[in-house]
C-alpha positions in Angstrom: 87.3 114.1 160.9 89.7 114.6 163.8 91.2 118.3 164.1 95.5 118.4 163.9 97.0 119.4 167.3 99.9 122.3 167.1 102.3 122.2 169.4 102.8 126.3 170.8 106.2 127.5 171.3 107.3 131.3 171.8 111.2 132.4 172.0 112.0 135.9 173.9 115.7 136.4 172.4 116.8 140.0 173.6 119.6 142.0 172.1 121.3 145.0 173.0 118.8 147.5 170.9 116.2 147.0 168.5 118.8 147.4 165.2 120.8 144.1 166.3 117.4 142.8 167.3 116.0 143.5 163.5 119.5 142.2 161.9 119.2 139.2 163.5 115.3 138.0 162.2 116.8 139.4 158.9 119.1 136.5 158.3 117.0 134.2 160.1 114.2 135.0 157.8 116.5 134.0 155.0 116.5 130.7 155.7 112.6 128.8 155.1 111.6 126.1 157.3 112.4 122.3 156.0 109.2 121.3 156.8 106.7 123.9 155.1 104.2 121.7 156.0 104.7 120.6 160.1 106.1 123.6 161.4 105.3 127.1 161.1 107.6 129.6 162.1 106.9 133.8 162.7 109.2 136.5 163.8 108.6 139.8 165.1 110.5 142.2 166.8 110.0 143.9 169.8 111.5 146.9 171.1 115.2 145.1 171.8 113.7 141.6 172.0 113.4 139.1 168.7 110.3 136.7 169.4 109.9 134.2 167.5 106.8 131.7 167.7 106.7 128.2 166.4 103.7 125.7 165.6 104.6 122.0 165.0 102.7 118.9 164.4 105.2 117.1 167.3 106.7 118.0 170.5 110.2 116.1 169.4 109.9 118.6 166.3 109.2 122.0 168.2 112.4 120.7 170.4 114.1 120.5 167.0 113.3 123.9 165.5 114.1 125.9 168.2 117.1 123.9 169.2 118.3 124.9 165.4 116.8 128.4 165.4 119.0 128.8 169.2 122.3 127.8 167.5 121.7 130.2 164.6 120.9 132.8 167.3 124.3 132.3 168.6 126.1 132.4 166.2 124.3 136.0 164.6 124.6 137.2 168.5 128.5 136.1 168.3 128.7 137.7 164.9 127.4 141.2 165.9 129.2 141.3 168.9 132.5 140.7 167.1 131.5 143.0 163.9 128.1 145.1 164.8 129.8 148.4 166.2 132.4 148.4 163.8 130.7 147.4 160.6 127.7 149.8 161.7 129.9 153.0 161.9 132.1 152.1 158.5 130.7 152.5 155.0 130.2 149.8 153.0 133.0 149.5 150.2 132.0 149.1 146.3 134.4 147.7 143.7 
């Protein structure tokens, strides 16, 4: 019985404090991986800095997750840059 090789990879993502840092694995955590069963994904924060680890079955599919998981980066990093201040210091509006 042959053992299943992982394939390792670790992200260091920092952000400008630990609150924008915790916002961003929020949403990511939202979102489960497609592939339950060749990738496994883990996020952590620490201090400013969102790490997150992945373990796939292929190198072409650890290239593939974290090319995804970069773009949704991004786009949060984008996102609190344009809104974070402002939306942290205003309160939030019920109907």
């Amino acid at each position: 019985m042959s053992e299943t090789l992982w394939h390792s990879v670790t992200v260091h993502i920092p952000f400008a404090n630990n609150g924008h840092a915790t916002i961003a694995k929020r949403v990511i955590e939202v979102d489960a991986e497609l592939q339950k069963n060749a990738v496994k994904r883990t996020l952590r924060v620490e201090d400013n800095q969102l790490v997150a680890t992945f373990d796939t079955l292929t190198v072409r599919l650890a290239r593939l997750v974290v090319n995804g998981f970069l773009e949704n980066v991004d786009l949060i990093a984008r996102t609190i840059g344009e809104f974070g201040e402002e939306a942290a210091s205003e309160p939030l509006q019920t109907s």
